[in-house]
C-alpha angles and dihedrals in degrees: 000000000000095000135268119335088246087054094062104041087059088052081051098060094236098107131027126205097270088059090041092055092038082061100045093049090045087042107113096179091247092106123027113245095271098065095032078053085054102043093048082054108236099114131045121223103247077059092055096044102049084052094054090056094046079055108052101017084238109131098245121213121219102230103198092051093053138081124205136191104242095206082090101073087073100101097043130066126225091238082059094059096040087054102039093025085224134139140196100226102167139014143181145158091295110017150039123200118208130191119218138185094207098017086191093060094052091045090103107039094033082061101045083059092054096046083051097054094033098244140108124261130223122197119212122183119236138203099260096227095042098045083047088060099040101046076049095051081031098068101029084056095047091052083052093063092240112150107217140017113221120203120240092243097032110112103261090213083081111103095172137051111301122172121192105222125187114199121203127237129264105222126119098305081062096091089045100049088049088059090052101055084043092061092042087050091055090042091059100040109140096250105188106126102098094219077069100050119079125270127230111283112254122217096240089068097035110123124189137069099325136060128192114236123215092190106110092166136040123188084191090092093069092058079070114056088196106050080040093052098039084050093053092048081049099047093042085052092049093052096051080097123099101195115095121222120241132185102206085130091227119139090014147303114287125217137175106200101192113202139146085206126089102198097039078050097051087042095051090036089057096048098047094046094047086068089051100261120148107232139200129188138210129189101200142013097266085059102045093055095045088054090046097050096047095038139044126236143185097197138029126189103194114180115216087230089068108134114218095026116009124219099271098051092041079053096051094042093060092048087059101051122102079209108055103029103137091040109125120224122191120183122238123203141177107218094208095051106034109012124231123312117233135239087243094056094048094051090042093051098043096245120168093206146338136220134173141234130291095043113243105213105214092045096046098047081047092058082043090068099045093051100041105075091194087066095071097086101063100088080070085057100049096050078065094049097044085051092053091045101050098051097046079056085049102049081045098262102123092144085063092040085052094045095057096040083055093051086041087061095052100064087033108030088160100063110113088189088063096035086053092042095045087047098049086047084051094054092046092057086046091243091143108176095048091048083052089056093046097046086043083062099053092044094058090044098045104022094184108039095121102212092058091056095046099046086044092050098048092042084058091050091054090048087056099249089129082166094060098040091049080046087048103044098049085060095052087047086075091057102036110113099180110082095203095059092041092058091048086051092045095044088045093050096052094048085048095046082046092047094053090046095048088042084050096052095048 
């Protein structure tokens, strides 16, 4: 919260503008300033170090002027260390310390090691490249059978565990940084216990561009002979089939997607297909009711545009049908063509739902899973998924916890409890902008579920979009039932907000 790290080296006196460009234009984005600052030679560690605390409030350790015991690396694996960069550098009957790169990223597993071992556990914050070199030497070492690893700058004349701390200072960023570390702490809470994951959203909280409509039945047509009398031509044609329909959901789910469109058609047909559904398509309304009195189906997207019998009166017709009673219509619409279509009309009209073109993904897969009724039981399913994911993260395997979320997604894509778990696996393997998307998901899907606005918000902030994670936050202050954590979102806000408009003016 002080600035950038270049900022305050130069406030330190150890770097002047020319080093800080040299660095930025050298800079490849494999190794954040600070090391690039250290590998180009015009900062020391302990400099570096001692920045990085002022930074982020976390107390840093100088590597190379520390030794540490390397019996302590019995309990990690190499591949641990690699995921989380992250390193047990000292332990003893109560507590382990572990340096960290990004502490806020190795909360949660620093603190799973220490639960397992019964200790607490202390964060320190490391220079990226050094702790990279020494987690490498660390381990070799410690395969060879050596005992301890002494730093290139640490007095040789140590024969027992030494670590090099730097503490920050206590003037006025202290409060903020505080704050800081308080909200990383919270973004990167173990959530696991499913009272605490979100549910399912329900229709009756749904927002967006399509409602969900519980009319089955309209009396309005009979105030117009003719749209009585041209439903009741429809209707008679759809029930010349003999074949009733049934949702048991084997063999597939069946769709119509009606459309005079080709593009809005080839859009529709691979969404739907991508979930496994069996499609079929009709340009026009002829079609459509010739489909619909030979075949079943579970599902119809009829677009208002339709020529022959547009999608309303194609809509009204099925509801009317004996035939095709618990067949589901949702009304499709270009903007741009036909404008949007009302809640009256809808209702008027029978629809079960309503989205516009061009097809947003994610809304539409979320109205998928309100209209399909063999989809209810997957929440059943998914208690089964999260349970396999979250011990193949705990036996070390997250690549393989990631990996059946992800499967999990593909047969469910409008599940805010994957998406979020999916999203909270992501983060702990610090891949940050995959864990964003996922969190951005729950967030549409369950607007108010608190832990997937703070840890968005502050995963913006770390991506330096300070604008979306102030916008962020002030959406997750109305839904934050711990005062303490509401004021630390509130105090770092305000330092941020204060920050981008000081960084504007200059």
């Amino acid at each position: 919260m002080r600035g950038s790290i270049g900022q305050l080296l130069i406030a330190q006196g150890a770097i002047d503008a020319g080093a800080l460009s040299d660095a930025l234009a050298r800079q490849s984005g494999r190794h954040p300033l600070a090391s690039e600052l250290y590998t180009l030679g015009y900062c020391s560690e302990r400099q570096l170090a001692t920045a990085l605390s002022v930074q982020t409030g976390w107390p840093a350790i100088v590597l190379d002027e520390s030794t540490i015991r390397l019996d302590v690396l019995e309990h990690v694996s190499l591949e641990w260390a690699r995921i989380f960069s992250a390193l047990v550098v000292y332990e003893d009957d109560r507590s382990i310390v572990v340096a960290a790169a990004r502490p806020e990223d190795a909360i949660v597993p620093a603190r799973e090691l220490g639960s397992a071992r019964g200790k607490n556990v202390e964060l320190r914050i490391a220079l990226d490249i050094t702790l990279a070199r020494t987690i490498r030497i660390g381990f070799s070492k410690w395969k060879r059978g050596e005992t301890y690893l002494i730093g290139p700058e640490c007095d040789r004349k140590k024969t027992a565990a030494y670590l090099a701390i730097v503490q920050p200072d206590s003037s006025e960023g202290d409060e903020h940084r505080q704050a800081q570390r308080a909200l990383a702490e919270d973004a990167a809470r173990n959530i696991e216990d499913d009272d605490e994951l979100p549910d399912h959203p329900s229709s009756s909280t749904l927002t967006g561009d399509w409602q969900v409509s519980t009319i089955t039945t309209t009396n309005d047509d009979e105030q117009n002979p003719i749209l009585e009398e041209r439903t009741q031509i429809i209707t008679a044609d759809l029930d010349r089939g003999t074949e009733e329909i049934t949702l048991t959901g084997s063999g597939g789910v069946r769709a119509l997607v009606v459309d005079p469109d080709p593009p809005g058609r080839l859009q529709m047909m691979a969404e739907l297909e991508k979930l496994g559904w069996e499609c079929s398509i009709a340009s026009n309304g002829g079609q459509a009711v010739d489909l619909l009195s030979q075949q079943v189906f579970e599902l119809v997207f009829a677009d208002v545009g339709t020529p022959d019998i547009d999608g309303l009166q194609l809509c009204r017709a099925i509801k009317r049908s004996r035939r095709l009673a618990r067949t589901r219509v949702v009304i499709t619409t270009s903007v741009v063509d036909s404008g949007q279509v009302s809640d009256e009309v809808l209702q008027r009209h029978a629809a079960d739902g309503y989205i516009e073109k061009p097809i947003d993904p994610r809304k539409l897969h979320r109205m998928l899973r309100e209209l399909t009724p063999s989809e209810g039981d997957r929440a059943d399913q998914h208690e089964g998924v999260l349970a396999d994911a979250l011990g193949r993260y705990h036996n070390g395997d997250i690549e393989g916890a990631i990996a059946k979320l992800r499967d999990a997604l593909v047969t469910d894509p409008a599940s805010p409890k994957l998406h979020f778990m999916l999203a909270n696996m992501l983060q702990r393997a610090s891949r940050w902008a995959e864990a964003v998307d996922h969190y951005e998901a729950v967030v549409e899907l369950q607007p108010a579920y608190f832990p997937a606005l703070t840890r968005l918000a502050y995963l913006y902030f770390r991506q330096g979009l300070h604008a979306r994670a102030v916008e962020t936050w002030r959406r997750a202050l109305p839904v934050c039932d711990d005062p303490a954590l509401r004021r630390n979102i509130e105090l770092f806000m305000r330092k941020l907000v204060a920050d981008m408009a000081k960084s504007e003016a200059g």
